[in-house]
N, C-alpha and C positions, 0 to 999 in steps of 0.2 A: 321669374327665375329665382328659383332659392340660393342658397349658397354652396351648395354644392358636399354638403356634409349630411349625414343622417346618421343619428345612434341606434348603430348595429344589436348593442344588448348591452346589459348592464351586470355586473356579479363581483359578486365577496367571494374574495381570495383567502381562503382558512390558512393556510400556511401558518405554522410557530409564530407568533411575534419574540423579538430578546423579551426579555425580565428583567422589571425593574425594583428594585428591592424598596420597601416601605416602613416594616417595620411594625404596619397595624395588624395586631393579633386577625382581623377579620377582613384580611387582605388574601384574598387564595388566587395562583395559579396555575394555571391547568399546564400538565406537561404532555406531549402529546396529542391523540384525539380525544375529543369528549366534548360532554356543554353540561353546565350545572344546569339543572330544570328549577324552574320557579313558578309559580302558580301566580297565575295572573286574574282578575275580573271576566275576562274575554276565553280563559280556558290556562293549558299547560303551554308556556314559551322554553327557548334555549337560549342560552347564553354562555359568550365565556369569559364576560365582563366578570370578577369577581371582586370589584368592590364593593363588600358587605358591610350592614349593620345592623344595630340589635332593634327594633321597636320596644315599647312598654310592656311590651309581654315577652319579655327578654327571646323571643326568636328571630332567626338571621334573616335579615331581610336585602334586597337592593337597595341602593340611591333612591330608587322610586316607590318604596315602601312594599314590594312584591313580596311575598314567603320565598324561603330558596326551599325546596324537596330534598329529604332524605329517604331512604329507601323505606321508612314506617312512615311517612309525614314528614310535617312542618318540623326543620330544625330549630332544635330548644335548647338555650342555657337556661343556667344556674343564676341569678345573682350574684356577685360578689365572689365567684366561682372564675377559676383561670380557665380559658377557651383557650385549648389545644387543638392541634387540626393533625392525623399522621400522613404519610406520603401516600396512603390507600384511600384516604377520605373519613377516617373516623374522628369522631369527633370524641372529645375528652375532657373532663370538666374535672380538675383535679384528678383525685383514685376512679372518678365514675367514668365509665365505657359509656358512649352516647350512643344514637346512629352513626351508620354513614352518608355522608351524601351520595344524590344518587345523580350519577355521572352515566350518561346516554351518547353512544354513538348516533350518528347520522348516516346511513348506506349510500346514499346520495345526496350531499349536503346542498350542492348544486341547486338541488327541486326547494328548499326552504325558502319561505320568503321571510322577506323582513319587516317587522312591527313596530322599529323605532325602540329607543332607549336599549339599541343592543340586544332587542329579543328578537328571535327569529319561531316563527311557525313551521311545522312539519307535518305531513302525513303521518301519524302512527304507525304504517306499514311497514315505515322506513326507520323506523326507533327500532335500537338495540342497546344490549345493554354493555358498556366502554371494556376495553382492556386495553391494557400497556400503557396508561394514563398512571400520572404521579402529580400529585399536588403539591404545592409549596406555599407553606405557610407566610403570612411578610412579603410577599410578592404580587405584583400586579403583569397581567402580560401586556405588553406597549406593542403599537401598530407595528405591523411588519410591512410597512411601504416603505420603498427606499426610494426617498426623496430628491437624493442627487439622481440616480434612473430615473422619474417620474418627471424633474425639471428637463433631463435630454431629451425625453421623449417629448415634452411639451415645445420647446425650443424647435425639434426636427420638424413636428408638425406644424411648427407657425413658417419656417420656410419653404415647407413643400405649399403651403395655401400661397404664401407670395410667390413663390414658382408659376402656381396655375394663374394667378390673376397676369403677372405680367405675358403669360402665353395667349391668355385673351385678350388683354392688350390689342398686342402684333395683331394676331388675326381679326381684330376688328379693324385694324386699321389697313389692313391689306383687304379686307373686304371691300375700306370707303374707298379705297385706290380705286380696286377693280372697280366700281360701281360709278364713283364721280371722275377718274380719270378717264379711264380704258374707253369707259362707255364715251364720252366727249370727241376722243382720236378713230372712230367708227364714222 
């Protein structure tokens, strides 16, 4: 006899997380829908982890050394050159106009799985390309779980499980009535 639980299914909640402000030029926010694409070994992932940084060949990379995509390619600075980001995704190297990043809806986010380090895999079919997205430069987006909800829910569930244990209790112990009492006064 198992315990009486099984997981039903498992999924990421996209919802906004707040914004927490940082400060690092190669810190981006996603406002909105979207996911910065980044090219990985294994193919194209989605993210909307944007904490960036540069590699030795001055392009914006993840934590984990991935390219981030901009709509020609790999984003590239300058050296020594100030990384500006605009609220549309252009990128800015002092007077020079860069790319833009290239920020993809999901049709069905639901369907994406996930690959770890914040990347997620999609169907192509389900790729579009983002609107009413705004980026913010200095900013990283923080989880959008709400942890005081999360602890009531986890608290209701540990009483509704001692709920059922002591109901099995009883009725086991009204079974061994019936069975070694009842049965004896026959």
């Amino acid at each position: 006899i198992g315990t009486g639980t099984v997981l039903d299914m498992s999924y990421t909640d996209f919802t906004q997380g707040r914004l927490r402000e940082t400060g690092n030029e190669l810190d981006l926010a996603l406002v909105g829908p979207g996911f910065f694409v980044v090219q990985t070994p294994e193919g194209v992932r989605y993210t909307r982890d944007g904490n960036f940084t540069l590699n030795e060949r001055g392009q914006i990379v993840t934590q984990q050394g991935y390219p981030v995509l901009g709509e020609r390619g790999v984003m590239q600075t300058i050296s020594g050159m100030p990384v500006d980001v605009g609220s549309d995704g252009r990128l800015y190297l002092g007077e020079i106009r860069g790319d833009h990043f290239l920020i993809v809806q999901i049709s069905e986010p639901q369907l994406m799985q996930k690959t770890g380090d914040n990347l997620f895999v999609a169907d192509e079919a389900l790729v579009e390309n983002a609107e009413g997205f705004e980026i913010r430069q200095g900013f990283l987006e923080a989880s959008n779980v709400n942890i005081v909800q999360e602890m009531v829910e986890m608290i209701q569930l540990s009483r509704n499980y001692e709920a059922t244990q002591k109901v099995i209790t009883t009725m086991d112990s009204t079974l061994d009535k019936a069975v070694n009492v009842v049965g004896r006064l026959s």
